[in-house]
One Martini backbone bead per residue (centre of mass of N, CA, C, O) as a GRO file, in nm:
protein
  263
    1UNK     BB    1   8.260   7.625   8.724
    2UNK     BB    2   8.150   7.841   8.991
    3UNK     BB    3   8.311   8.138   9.097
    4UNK     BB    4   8.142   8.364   9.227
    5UNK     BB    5   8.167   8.670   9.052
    6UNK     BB    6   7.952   8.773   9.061
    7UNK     BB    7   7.956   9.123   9.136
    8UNK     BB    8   8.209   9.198   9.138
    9UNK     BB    9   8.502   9.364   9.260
   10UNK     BB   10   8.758   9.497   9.095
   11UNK     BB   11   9.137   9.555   9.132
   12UNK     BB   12   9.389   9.577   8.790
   13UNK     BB   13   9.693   9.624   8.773
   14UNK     BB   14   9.874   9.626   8.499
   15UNK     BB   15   9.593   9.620   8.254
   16UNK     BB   16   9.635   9.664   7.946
   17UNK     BB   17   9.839   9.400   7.961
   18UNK     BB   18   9.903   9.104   7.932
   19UNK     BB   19   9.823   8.983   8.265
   20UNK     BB   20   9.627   9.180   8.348
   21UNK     BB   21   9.449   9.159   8.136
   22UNK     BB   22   9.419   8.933   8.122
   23UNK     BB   23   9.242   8.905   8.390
   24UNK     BB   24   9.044   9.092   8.391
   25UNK     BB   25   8.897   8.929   8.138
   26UNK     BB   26   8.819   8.690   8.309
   27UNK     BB   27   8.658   8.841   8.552
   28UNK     BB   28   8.428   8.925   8.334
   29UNK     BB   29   8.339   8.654   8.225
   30UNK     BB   30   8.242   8.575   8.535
   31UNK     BB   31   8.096   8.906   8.602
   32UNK     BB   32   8.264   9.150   8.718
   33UNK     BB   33   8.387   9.423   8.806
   34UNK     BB   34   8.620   9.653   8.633
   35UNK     BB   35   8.939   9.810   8.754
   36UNK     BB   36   9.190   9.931   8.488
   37UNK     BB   37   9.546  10.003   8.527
   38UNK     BB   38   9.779  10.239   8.416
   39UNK     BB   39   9.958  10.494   8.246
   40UNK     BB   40   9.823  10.452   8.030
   41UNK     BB   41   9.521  10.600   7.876
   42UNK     BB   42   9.503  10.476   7.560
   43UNK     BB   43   9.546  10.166   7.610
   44UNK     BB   44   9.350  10.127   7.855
   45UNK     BB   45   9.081  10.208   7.705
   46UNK     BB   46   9.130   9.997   7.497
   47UNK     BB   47   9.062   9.756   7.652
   48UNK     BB   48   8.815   9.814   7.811
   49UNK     BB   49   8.671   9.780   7.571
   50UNK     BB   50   8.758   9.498   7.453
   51UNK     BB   51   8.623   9.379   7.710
   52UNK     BB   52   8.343   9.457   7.721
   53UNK     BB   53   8.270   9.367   7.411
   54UNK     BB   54   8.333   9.063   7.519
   55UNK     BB   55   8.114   9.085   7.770
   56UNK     BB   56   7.919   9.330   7.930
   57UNK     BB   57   8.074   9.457   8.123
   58UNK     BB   58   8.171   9.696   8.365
   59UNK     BB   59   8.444   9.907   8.270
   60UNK     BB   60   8.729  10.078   8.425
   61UNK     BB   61   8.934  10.360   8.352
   62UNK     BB   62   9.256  10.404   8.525
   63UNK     BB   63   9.499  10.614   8.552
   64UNK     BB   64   9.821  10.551   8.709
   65UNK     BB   65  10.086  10.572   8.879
   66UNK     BB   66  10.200  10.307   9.113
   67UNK     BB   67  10.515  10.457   9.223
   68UNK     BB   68  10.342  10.675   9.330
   69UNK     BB   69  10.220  10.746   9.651
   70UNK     BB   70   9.912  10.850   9.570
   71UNK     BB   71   9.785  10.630   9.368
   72UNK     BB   72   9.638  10.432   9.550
   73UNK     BB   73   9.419  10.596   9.698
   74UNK     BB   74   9.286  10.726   9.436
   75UNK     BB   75   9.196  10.449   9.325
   76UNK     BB   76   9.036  10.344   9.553
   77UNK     BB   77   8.827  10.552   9.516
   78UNK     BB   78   8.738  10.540   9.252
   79UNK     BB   79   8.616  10.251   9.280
   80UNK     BB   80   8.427  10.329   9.463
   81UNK     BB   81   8.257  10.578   9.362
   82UNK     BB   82   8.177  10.363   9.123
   83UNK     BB   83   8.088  10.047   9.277
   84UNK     BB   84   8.122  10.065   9.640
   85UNK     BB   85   8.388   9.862   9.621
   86UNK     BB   86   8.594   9.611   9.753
   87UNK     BB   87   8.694   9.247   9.667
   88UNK     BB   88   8.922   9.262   9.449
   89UNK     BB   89   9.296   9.256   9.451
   90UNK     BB   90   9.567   9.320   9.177
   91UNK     BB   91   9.898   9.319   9.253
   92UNK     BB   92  10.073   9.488   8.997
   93UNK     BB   93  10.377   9.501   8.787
   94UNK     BB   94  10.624   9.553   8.625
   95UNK     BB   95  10.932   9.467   8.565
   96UNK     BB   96  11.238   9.487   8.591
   97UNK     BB   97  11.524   9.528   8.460
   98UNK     BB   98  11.749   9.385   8.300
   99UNK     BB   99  12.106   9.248   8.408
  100UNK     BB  100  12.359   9.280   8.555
  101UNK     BB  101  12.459   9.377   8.899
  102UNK     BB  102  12.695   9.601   8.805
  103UNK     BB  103  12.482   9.797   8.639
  104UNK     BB  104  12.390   9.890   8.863
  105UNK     BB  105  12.218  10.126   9.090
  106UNK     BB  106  12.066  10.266   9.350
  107UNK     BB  107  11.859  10.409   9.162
  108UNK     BB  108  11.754  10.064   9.049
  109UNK     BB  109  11.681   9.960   9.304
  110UNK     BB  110  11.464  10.166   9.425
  111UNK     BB  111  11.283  10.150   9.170
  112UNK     BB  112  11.213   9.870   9.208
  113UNK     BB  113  11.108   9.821   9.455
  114UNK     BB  114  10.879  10.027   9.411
  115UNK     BB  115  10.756   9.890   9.175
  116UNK     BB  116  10.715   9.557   9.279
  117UNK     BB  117  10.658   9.637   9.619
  118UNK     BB  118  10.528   9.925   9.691
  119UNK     BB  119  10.279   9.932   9.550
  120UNK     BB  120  10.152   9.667   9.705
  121UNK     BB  121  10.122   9.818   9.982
  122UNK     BB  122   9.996  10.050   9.913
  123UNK     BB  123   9.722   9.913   9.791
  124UNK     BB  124   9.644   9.730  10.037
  125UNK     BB  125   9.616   9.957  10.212
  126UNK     BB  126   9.400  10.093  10.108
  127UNK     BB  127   9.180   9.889  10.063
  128UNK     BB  128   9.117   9.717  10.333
  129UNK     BB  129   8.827   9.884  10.439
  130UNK     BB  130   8.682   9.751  10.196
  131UNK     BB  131   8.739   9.438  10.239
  132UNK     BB  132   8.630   9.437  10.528
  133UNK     BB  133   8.352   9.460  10.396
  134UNK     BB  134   8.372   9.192  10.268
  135UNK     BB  135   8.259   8.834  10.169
  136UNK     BB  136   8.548   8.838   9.939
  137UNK     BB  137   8.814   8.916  10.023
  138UNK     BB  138   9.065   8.910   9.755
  139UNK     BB  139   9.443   8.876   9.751
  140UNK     BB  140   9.666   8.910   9.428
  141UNK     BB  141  10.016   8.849   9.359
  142UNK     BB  142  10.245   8.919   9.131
  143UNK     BB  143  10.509   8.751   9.048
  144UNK     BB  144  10.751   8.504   9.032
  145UNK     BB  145  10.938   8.208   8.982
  146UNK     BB  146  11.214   8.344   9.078
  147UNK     BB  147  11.155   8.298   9.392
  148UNK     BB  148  11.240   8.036   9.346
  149UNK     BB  149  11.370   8.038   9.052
  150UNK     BB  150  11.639   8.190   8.935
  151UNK     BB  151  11.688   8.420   8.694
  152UNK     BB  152  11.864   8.538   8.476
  153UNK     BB  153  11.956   8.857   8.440
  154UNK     BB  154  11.746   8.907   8.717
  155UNK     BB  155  11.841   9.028   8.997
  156UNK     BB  156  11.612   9.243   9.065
  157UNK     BB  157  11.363   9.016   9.031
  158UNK     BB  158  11.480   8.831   9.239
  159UNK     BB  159  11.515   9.037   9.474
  160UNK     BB  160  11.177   9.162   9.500
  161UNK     BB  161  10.977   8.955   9.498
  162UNK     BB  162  11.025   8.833   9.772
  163UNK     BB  163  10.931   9.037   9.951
  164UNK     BB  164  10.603   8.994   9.852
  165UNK     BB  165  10.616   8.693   9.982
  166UNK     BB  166  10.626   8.792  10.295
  167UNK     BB  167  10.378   9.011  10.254
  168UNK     BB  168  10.142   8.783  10.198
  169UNK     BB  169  10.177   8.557  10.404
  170UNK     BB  170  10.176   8.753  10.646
  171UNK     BB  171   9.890   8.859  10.558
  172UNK     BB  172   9.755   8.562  10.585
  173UNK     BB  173   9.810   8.563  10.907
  174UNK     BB  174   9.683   8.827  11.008
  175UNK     BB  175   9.417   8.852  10.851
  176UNK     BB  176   9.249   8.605  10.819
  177UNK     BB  177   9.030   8.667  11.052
  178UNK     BB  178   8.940   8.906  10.837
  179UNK     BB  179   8.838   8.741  10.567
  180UNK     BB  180   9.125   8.784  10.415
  181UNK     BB  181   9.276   8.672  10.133
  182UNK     BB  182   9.641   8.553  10.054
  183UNK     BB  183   9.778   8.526   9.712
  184UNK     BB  184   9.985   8.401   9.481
  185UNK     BB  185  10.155   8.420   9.166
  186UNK     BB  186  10.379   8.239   8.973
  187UNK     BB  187  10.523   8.333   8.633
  188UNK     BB  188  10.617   8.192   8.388
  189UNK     BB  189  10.692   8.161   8.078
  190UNK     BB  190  10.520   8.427   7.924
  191UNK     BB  191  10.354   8.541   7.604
  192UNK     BB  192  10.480   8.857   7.653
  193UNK     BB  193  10.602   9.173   7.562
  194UNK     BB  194  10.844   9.107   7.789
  195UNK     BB  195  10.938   8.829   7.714
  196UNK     BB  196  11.045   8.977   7.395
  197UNK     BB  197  11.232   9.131   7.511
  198UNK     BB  198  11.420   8.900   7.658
  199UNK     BB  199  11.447   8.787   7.354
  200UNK     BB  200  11.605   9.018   7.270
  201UNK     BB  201  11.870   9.052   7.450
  202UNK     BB  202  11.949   8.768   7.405
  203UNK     BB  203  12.003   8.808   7.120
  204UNK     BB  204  12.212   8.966   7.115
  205UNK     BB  205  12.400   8.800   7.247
  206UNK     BB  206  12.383   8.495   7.106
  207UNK     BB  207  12.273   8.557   6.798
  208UNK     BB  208  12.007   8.455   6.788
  209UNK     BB  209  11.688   8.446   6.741
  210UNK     BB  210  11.392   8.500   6.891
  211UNK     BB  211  11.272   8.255   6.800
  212UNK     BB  212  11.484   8.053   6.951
  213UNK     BB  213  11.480   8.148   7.188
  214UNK     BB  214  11.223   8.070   7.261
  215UNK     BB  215  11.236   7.794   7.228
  216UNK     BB  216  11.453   7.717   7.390
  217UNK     BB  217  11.298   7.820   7.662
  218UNK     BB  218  11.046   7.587   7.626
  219UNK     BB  219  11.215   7.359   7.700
  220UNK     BB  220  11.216   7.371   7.998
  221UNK     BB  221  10.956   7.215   7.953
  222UNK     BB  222  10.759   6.963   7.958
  223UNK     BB  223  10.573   7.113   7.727
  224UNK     BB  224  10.715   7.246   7.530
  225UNK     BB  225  10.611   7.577   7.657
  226UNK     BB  226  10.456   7.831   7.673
  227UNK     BB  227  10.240   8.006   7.796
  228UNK     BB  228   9.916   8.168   7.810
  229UNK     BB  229   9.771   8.447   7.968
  230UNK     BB  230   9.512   8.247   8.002
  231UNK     BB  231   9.650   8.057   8.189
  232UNK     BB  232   9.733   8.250   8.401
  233UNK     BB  233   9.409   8.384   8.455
  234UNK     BB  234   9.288   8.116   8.543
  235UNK     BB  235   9.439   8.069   8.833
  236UNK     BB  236   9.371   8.396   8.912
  237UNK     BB  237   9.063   8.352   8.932
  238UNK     BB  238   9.052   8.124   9.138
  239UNK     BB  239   9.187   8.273   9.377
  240UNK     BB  240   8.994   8.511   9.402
  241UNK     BB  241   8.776   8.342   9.451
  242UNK     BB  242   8.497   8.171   9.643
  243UNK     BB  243   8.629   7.865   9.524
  244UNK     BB  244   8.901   7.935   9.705
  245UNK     BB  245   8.817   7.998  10.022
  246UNK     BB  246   9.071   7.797  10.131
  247UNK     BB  247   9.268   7.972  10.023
  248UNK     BB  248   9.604   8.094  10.172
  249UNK     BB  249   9.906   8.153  10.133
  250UNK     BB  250   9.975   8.098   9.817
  251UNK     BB  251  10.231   7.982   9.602
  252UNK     BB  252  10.155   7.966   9.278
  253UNK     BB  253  10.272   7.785   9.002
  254UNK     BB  254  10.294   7.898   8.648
  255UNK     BB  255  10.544   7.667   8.449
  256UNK     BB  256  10.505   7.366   8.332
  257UNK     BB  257  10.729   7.235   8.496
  258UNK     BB  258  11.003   7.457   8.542
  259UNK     BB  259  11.034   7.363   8.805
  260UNK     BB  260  11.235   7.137   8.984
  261UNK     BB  261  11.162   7.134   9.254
  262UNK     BB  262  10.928   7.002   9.509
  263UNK     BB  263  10.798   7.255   9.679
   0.00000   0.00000   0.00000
């Protein structure tokens, strides 16, 4: 299928590994133009060439904390003059540490907050103008399965990445009549960095090995595997994309039938 997304300028916070690489990857294999994010100058760099090398499309890497509040304006800035506009953008970020409720403190509900529900609100709302310009402008945010079904020890995450969800079905309710489409993706457990972390974590606590938490965690798939990010990676360029057109205000989980409920 051709997903109509030659020539299209995305921006992918996020985006130097784990899901928002595989994602922004995706986006340059369809052909379009990719502005690749995260704090890392060094690692982000690494991608983009990366990327490139694989592609042939042009990557550009823009370092920036998405938590300061004039992060998003910036970037949306740098992507503007060097592309000319934004069709698409991935509001994306790392979670929230995992534990249990009574160790967090007021301020790492609010780090927590910022980072993955304000940074996303920062980001659309600096886009807005150039979405409103774009004949395919299309919002991608990324949350968690835990917004269906909370997991264990991230009560962080699962209780601010729903914020995320309020606001995007919202946003295509509001924004729908012009013409900009806004859609979640909610990622079950994929072998990335962060999901390494929590199996290292869980591994503290269990006394199993790394290797056993992974299996244990993948049994809970009817795959009896956890995703790979290019599985992530590829329904999240199709909502993305022109060939996704009818699609907005969608909550899609991509989590191997992890998910229990019907709805």
């Amino acid at each position: 299928m051709d997903l109509h997304l030659d020539g299209k300028i995305a921006l992918v916070t996020g985006a130097s590994q784990g899901l928002g690489y595989a994602l922004a990857l995706a986006l340059s294999r369809e052909g379009a133009r990719v502005a690749i994010n995260s704090r890392n100058l060094e690692k982000l760099q690494k991608a983009a060439r990366a990327i490139h090398s694989e592609t042939g499309q042009e990557v550009i890497a823009l370092a920036a904390d998405v938590t300061e509040p004039a992060a998003a304006d910036s970037l949306v800035t740098e992507v503007v003059n060097a592309f000319g506009g934004i069709d698409l953008l991935v509001a994306n970020a790392g979670g929230p540490p995992s534990g249990p409720f009574e160790t967090f403190s007021d301020e790492d509900w609010e780090s927590a907050v910022n980072l993955s529900f304000l940074s996303q609100v920062r980001l659309i709302r600096a886009a807005l103008p150039h979405l409103r310009r774009s004949p395919a402008a299309s919002v991608l945010t990324v949350t968690s399965l835990s917004v269906k079904q909370p997991i264990a020890n991230l009560v962080l995450s699962n209780s601010v990445r729903l914020a995320t969800i309020g606001l995007t079905k919202s946003l295509a309710l509001e924004l729908g009549h012009q013409g900009i489409r806004f859609n979640s993706i909610l990622p079950g457990w994929t072998e990335t960095d962060r999901i390494i972390h929590l199996m290292e974590h869980r591994s503290k606590t269990s006394g199993l090995s790394i290797e056993e938490e992974k299996q244990r965690q993948a049994k809970e798939s009817p795959l009896g595997r956890m995703a790979t990010p290019e599985e992530f990676a590829n329904v999240g360029a199709f909502l993305l994309s022109p060939a996704a057109s009818y699609m907005t205000g969608v909550m899609l989980s991509v989590d191997g039938g992890m998910y229990k409920g019907t709805f």
